[in-house]
C-alpha positions as CSV (number, residue, x, y, z in Angstrom):
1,X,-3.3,15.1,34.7
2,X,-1.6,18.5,35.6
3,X,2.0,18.7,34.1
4,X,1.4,16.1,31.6
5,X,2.7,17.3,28.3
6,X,1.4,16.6,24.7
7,X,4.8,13.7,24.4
8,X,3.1,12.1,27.3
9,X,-0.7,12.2,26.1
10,X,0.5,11.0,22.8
11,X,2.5,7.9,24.0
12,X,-0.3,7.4,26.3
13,X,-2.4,7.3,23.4
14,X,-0.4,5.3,21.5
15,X,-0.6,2.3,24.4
16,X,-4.4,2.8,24.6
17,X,-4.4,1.6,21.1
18,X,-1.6,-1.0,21.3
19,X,-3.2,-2.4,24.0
20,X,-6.9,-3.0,22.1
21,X,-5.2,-4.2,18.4
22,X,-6.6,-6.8,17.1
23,X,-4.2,-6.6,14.0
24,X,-0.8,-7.2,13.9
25,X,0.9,-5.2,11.1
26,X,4.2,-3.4,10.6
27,X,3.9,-1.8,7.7
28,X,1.8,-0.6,4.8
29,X,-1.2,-2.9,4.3
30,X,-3.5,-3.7,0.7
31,X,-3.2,-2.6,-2.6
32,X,-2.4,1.0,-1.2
33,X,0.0,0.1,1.1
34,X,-2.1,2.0,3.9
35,X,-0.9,2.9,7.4
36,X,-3.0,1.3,10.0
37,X,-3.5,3.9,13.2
38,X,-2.3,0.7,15.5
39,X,1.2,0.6,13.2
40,X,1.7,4.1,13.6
41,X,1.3,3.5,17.4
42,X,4.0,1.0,17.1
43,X,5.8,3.2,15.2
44,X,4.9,6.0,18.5
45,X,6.2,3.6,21.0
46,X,9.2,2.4,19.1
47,X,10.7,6.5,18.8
48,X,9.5,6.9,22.4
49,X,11.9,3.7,23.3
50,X,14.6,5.7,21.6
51,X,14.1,9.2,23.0
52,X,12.5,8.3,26.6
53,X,13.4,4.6,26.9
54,X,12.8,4.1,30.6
55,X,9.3,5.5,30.8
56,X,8.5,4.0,27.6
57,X,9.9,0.6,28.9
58,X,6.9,1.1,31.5
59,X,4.5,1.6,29.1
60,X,5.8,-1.9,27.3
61,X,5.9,-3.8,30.3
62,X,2.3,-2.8,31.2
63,X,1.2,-4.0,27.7
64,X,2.7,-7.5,27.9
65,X,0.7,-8.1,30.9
66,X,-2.7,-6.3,30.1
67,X,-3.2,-6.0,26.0
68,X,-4.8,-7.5,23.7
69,X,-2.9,-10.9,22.4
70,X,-2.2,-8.7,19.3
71,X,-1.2,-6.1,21.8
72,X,1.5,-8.5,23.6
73,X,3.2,-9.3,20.2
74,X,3.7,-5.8,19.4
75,X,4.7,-5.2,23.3
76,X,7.5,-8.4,22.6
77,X,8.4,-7.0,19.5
78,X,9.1,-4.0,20.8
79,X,11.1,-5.2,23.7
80,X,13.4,-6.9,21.3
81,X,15.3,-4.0,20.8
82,X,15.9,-2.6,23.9
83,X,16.4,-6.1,25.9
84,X,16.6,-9.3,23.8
85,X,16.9,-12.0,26.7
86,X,13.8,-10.2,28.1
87,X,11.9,-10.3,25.0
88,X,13.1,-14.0,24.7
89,X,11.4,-14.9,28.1
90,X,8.2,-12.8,27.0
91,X,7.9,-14.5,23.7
92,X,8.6,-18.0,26.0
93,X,5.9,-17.2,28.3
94,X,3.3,-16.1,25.4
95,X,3.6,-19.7,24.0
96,X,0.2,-21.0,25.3
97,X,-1.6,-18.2,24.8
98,X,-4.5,-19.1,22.3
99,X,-5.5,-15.6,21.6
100,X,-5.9,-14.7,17.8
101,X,-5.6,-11.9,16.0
102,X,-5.1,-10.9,12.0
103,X,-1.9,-10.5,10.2
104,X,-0.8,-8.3,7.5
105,X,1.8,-8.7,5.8
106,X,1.8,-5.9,2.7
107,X,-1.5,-7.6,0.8
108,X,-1.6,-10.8,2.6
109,X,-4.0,-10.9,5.5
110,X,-3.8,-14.0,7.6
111,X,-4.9,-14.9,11.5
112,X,-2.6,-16.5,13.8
113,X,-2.9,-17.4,18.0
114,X,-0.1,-15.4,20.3
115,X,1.2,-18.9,20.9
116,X,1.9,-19.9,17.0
117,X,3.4,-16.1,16.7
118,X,5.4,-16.4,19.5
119,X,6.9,-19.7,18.7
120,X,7.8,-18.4,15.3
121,X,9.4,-15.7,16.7
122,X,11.3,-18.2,18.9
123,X,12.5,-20.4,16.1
124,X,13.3,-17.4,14.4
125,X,10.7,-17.8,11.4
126,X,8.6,-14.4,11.9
């Protein structure tokens, strides 16, 4: 697109992969506490919320309603920090959603549904 700049191709970027994960992880994972490329997108959109927050508040929006179930949780996660009660009525809507998806937490792999991670985050446990 003409006048797009490299911030814009590289959030974009960031979303395209967001919205595909199939693994939800927010930090290193295994024994070598490696970076997965859909964390570091995370990590994209979470700086872009910070530095551009109302195009990258698009972008979020867009994912909660066309990602992948792993995609949605990191969309909800990242509205968390810019609008709580919003993120609260994402997480509530994403209850039912039977959608799985791995978890990593440092060495510990795991799967759960949207709906399980959702309610946890509800309850407060995740």
């Amino acid at each position: 697109m003409f006048g797009m700049g490299k911030r814009d191709r590289e959030l974009d970027a960031a979303v395209r992969e967001l919205a595909r994960a199939d693994t939800l992880a927010f930090g290193g994972v295994g024994i070598a506490s490696q970076v997965l490329p859909v964390t570091e997108a995370y990590r994209q959109v979470e700086r872009a919320l910070d530095e551009h927050p109302d195009e990258a508040r698009k972008k979020v929006d867009w994912l909660l309603e066309h990602a992948s179930p792993a995609g949605r949780a990191y969309a909800a996660t990242l509205l968390e920090r810019i609008d709580p009660e919003a993120a609260r009525g994402a997480w509530t809507a994403l209850r039912d959603d039977r959608g799985e998806f791995t978890t990593f937490t440092g060495c510990v792999m795991g799967t759960a549904t949207l709906g399980e991670y959702a309610g946890d985050r509800l309850s407060g446990r995740s």
